[in-house]
C-alpha positions as CSV (number, residue, x, y, z in Angstrom):
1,X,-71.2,26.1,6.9
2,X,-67.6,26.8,6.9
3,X,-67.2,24.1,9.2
4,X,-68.5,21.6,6.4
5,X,-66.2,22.7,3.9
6,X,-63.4,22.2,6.4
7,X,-64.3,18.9,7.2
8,X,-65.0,17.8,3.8
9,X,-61.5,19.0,2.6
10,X,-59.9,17.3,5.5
11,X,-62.1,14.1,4.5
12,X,-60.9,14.5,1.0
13,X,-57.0,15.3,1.8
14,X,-56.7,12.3,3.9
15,X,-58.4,9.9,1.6
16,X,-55.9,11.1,-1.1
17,X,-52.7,11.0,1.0
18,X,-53.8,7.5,2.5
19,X,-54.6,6.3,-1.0
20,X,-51.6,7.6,-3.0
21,X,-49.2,4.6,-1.3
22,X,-49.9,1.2,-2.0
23,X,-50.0,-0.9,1.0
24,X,-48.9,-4.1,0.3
25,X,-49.7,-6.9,2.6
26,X,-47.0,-9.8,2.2
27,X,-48.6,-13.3,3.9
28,X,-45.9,-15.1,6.0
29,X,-43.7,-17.7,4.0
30,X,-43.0,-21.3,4.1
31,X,-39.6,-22.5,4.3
32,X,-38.1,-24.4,1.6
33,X,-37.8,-28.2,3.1
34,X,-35.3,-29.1,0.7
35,X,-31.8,-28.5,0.1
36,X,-31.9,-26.9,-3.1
37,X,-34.4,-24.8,-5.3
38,X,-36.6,-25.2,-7.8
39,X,-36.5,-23.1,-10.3
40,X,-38.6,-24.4,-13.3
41,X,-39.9,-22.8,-16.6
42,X,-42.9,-21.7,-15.1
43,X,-40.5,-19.3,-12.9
44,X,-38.8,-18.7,-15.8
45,X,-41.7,-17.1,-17.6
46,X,-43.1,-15.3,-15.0
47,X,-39.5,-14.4,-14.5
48,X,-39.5,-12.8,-18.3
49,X,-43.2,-11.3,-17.6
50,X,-41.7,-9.2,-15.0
51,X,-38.6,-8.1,-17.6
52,X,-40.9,-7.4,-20.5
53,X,-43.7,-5.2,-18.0
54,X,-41.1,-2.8,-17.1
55,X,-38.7,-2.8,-20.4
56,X,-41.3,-3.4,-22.9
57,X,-39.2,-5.5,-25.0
58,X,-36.0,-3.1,-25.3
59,X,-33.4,-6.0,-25.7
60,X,-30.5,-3.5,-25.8
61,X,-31.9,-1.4,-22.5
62,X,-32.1,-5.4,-20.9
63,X,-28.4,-6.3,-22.2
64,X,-27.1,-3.1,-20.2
65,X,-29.4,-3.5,-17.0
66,X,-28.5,-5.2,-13.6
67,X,-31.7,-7.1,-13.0
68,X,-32.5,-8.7,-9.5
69,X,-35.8,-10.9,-8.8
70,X,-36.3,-12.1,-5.3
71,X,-39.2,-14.7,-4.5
72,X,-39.2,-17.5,-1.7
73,X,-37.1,-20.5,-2.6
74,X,-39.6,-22.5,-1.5
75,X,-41.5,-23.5,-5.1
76,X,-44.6,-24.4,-3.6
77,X,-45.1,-20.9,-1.9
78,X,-44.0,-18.1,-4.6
79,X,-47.0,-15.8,-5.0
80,X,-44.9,-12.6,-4.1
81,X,-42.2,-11.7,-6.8
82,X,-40.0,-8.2,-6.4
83,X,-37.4,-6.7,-8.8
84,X,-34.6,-4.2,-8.9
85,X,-33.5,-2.4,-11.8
86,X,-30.3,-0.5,-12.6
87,X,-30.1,1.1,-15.4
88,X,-27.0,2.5,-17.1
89,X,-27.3,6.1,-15.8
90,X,-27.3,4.8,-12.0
91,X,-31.2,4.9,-11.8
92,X,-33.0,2.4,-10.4
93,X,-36.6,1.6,-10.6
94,X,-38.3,-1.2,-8.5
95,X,-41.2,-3.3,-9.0
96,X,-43.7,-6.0,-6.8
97,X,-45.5,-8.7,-8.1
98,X,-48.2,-10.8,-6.6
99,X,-49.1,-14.0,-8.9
100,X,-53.0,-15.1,-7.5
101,X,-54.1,-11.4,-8.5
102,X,-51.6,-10.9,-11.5
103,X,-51.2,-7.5,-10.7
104,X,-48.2,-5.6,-10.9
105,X,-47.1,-2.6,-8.9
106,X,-44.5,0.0,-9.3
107,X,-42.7,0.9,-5.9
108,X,-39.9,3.2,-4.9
109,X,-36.6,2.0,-2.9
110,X,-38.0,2.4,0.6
111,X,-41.0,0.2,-0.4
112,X,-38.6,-2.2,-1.8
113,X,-36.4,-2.4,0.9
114,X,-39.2,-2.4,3.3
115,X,-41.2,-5.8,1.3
116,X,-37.5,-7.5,0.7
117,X,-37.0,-8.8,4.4
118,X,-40.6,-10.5,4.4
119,X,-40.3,-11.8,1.2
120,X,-36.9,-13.5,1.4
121,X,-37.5,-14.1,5.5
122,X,-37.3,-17.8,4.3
123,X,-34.5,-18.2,2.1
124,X,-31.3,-19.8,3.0
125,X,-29.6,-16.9,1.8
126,X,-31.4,-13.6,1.9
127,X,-28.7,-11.9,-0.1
128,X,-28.9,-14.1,-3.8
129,X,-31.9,-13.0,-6.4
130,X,-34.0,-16.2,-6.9
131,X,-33.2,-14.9,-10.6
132,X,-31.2,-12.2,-12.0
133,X,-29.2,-11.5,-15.0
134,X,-25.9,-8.9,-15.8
135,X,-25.6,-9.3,-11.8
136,X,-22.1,-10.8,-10.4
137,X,-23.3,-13.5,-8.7
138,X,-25.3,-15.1,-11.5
């Protein structure tokens, strides 16, 4: 009987430590074939739907925020959208987006740092946001 319980709680422990950390699956990107990129209003908006999800329409909080969006520069293939915010007190909080499913997901900085590589593995420039705004290079 004890045996059960053990097993059970083992059963139960894993599925909650296994389930606790979204796994996010990125699908390999397409190169963009032309020499510069698109970057059209549809971007734009989901662009602003990533903004507003995580400040909730706090212009003043937005003003004072370093915001960085990566996506592929190819236009055709932009289904996976992350962000990094910094916020005035040095915190930073970090968020993945995946068009087809409109779903949004909150993720720490090893998540984040871990997704950037596959998501940008096409750009000409790995380095540059596909958008950002209160960031140097803008």
């Amino acid at each position: 009987m004890k045996l059960n319980h053990y097993f059970i709680l083992l059963f139960s422990l894993f599925f909650f430590v296994s389930s606790s950390h979204a796994d996010i699956d990125i699908k390999k990107c397409k190169a963009n074939e032309g020499e510069y990129v698109i970057f059209d209003e549809y971007d734009s908006q989901i662009a602003e739907k990533i903004i507003d999800h995580l400040l909730h329409n706090q212009p003043e909080k937005r003003e004072s925020s370093i915001i960085k969006i990566f996506a592929n520069e190819n236009s055709d293939d932009r289904n996976y959208w992350l962000s990094s915010f910094q916020f005035d007190d040095q915190t930073h909080q970090y968020l993945f987006y995946q068009v087809d499913t409109d779903n949004f997901i909150e993720i720490d900085q090893n998540q984040f740092e871990n997704l950037l590589p596959n998501i940008v593995e096409c750009n000409q420039n790995k380095q540059t946001p596909i958008y950002s705004e209160n960031f140097d290079e803008d």
